[in-house]
C-alpha positions in Angstrom: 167.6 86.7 96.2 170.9 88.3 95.2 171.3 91.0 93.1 171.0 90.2 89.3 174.3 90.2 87.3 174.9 92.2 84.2 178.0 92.5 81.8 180.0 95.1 80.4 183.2 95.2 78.5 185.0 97.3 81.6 183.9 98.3 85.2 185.0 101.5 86.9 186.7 101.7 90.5 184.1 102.2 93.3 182.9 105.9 93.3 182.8 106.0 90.0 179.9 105.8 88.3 178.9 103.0 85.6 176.1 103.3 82.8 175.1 100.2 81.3 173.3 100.9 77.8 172.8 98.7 74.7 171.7 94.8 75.0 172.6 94.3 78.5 171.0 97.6 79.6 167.6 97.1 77.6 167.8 93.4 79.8 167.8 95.8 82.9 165.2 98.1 82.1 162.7 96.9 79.8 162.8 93.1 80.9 164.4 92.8 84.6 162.4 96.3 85.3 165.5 98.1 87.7 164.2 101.1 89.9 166.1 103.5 90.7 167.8 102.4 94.1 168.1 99.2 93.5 171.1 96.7 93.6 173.2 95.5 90.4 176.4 93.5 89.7 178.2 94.4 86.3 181.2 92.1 85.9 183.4 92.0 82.7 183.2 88.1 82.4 187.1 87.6 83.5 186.4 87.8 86.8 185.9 91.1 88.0 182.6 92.2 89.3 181.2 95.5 90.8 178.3 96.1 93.3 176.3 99.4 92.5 172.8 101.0 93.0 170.5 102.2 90.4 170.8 106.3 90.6 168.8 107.1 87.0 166.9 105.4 84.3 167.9 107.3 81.4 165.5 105.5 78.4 164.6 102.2 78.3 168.2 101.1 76.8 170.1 103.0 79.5 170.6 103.1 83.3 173.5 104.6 85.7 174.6 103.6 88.8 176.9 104.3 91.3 179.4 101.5 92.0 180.6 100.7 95.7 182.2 98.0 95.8 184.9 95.7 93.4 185.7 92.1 93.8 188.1 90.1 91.6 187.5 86.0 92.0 190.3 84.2 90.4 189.1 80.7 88.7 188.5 77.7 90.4 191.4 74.9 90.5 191.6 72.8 88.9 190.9 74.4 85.5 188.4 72.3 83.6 187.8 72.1 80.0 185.0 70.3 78.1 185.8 68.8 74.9 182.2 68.7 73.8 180.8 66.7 70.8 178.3 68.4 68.9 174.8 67.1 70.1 171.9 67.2 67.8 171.0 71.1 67.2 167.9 70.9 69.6 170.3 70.1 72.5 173.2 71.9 71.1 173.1 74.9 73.2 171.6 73.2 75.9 174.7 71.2 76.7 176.8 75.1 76.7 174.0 76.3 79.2 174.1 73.4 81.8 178.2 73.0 81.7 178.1 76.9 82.5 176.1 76.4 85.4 177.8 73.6 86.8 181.0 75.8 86.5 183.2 74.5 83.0 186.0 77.0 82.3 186.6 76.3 78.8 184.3 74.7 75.7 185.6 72.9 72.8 183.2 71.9 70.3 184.2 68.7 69.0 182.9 67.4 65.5 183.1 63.8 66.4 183.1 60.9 63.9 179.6 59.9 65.1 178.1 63.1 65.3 174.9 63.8 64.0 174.9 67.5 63.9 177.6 69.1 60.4 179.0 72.3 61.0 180.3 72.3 57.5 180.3 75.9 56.3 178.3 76.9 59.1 181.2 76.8 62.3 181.4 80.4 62.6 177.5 80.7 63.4 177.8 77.9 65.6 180.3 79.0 67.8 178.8 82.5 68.0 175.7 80.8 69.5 177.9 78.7 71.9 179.2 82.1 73.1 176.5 83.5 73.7 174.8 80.8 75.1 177.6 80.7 77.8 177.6 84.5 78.8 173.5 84.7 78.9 173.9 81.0 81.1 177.3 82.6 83.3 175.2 85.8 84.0 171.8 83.9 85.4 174.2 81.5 87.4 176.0 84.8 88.9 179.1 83.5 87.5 182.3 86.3 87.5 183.7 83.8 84.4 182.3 83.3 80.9 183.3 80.2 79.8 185.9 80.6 76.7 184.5 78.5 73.5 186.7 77.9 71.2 186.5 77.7 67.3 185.3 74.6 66.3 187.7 71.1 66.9 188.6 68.2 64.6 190.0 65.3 66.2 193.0 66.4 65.1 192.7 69.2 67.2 191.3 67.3 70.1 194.4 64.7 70.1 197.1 67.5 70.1 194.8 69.4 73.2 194.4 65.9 75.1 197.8 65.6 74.4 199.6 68.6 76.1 197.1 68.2 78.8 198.7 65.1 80.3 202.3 66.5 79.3 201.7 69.4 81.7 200.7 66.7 84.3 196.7 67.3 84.0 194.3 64.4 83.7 192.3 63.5 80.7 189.0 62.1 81.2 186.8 60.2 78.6 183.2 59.8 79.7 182.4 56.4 78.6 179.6 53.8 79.2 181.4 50.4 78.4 184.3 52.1 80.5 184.9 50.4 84.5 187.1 53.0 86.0 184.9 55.6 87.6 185.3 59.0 87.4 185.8 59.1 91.3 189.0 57.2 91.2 191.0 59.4 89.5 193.0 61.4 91.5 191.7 65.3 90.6 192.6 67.0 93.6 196.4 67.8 92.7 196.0 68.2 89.1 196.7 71.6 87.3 194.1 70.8 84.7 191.0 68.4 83.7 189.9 67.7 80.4 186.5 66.0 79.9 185.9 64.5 76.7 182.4 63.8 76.2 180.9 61.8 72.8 177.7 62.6 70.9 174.1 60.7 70.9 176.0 57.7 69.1 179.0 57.7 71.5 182.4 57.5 71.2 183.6 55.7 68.0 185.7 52.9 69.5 189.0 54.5 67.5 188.8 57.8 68.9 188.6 55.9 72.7 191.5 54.3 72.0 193.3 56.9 70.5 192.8 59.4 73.3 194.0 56.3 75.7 196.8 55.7 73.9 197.7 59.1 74.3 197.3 58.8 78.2 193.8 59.3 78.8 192.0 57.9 81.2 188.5 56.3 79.9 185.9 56.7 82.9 182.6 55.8 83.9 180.2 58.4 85.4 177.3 56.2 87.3 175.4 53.5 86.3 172.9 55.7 84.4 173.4 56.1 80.5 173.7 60.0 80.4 172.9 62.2 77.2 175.1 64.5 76.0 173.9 67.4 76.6 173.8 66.8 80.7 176.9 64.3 81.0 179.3 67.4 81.5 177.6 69.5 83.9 176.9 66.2 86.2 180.8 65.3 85.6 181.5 68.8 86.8 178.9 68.6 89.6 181.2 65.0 90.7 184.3 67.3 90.3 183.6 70.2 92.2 182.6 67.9 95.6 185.7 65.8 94.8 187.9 69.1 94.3 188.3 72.3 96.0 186.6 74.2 93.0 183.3 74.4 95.1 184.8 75.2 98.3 186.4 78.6 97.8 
């Protein structure tokens, strides 16, 4: 099993040594239980991780170690972006957790026209959950990324994104189930960019398909399986990364 993954806001050069303290250190010590001499990455979630070795437990907030090595992984290409409709707040985080795994680079909550779930007065707290969500689901997966989620989309917002996506020559995709085209058809290899766009438990209102279309989006069909929203993203990216070179680097 590799070494378990832990985040800070910088990492040192190798012979330096690092001391990881607060949340992430209390994770270490009190719930991972690190002895001294044992192995640790510390990344800064943009990439950047370090391999070190235990050297002291100072309390049961706070360890050292001695870094020895430094690796920077730039993202995988294509980037991919999720334009996620807010699920139903059992789920909610769920769906940020399983796109993380599968490998999303960016998160766009999306309060759809169908959606069940309001963030009316209550965006900033949801977001902040989203986030964290992603960094605790980047550091299990031994990701060197957290996902970036961004503040809260209206359509608006979403139309304008979708938008400059296919002006910059990136595909849009909308995961639909009365769609024909499948995912698979669409050429994602040479793209710069992929946007999924991916409706709450009552789907895509019929308007906001054919607006997105209209604006040179692509409505797609995953599999013949009616997906929910919380897992149709992270099985789109699962399709993308064996149809792309994201999982082969």
């Amino acid at each position: 099993m590799s070494p378990p993954l832990f985040w800070a806001d910088t990492v040192p050069e190798p012979g330096a040594e690092l001391v990881l303290s607060g949340a992430e250190g209390r994770h270490a010590v009190t719930v991972t239980r690190l002895a001294v001499g044992e192995r640790i990455f510390v990344g800064d979630g943009a990439g950047t991780v370090v391999g070190a070795q235990v050297s002291s437990i100072e309390s049961k907030d706070t360890l050292v170690a001695a870094v020895r090595e430094l690796t920077f992984r730039p993202r995988p290409q294509p980037l991919v972006t999720v334009v996620q409709a807010l699920p139903k707040s059992e789920r909610s985080e769920l769906a940020v957790d399983l796109a993380t795994e599968a490998g999303v680079d960016v998160i766009v909550p999306w309060q759809a026209a169908r959606c069940v779930a309001r963030w009316s007065g209550k965006a900033d707290k949801g977001v902040a959950k989203w986030r964290a969500a992603a960094a605790a689901a980047a550091k299990q997966s031994r990701r060197p990324w957290i996902p970036d989620v961004t503040d809260l989309a209206t359509t608006t917002d979403v139309r304008e994104s979708c938008a400059d996506t296919v002006a910059e020559g990136g595909i849009v995709a909308v995961l639909h189930e009365e769609a024909s085209r499948p995912l698979r058809a669409l050429d994602l290899a040479q793209v710069p960019s992929i946007v999924l766009v991916v409706g709450p438990e009552g789907g895509l209102d019929e308007g906001e398909v054919a607006d997105l279309t209209a604006l040179g989006a692509h409505s797609v069909i995953l599999g013949p399986e009616v997906l929910r929203t919380s897992t149709a993203a992270a099985v789109a990216l699962g399709a993308i990364g064996a149809l792309t070179e994201r999982w082969g680097r």
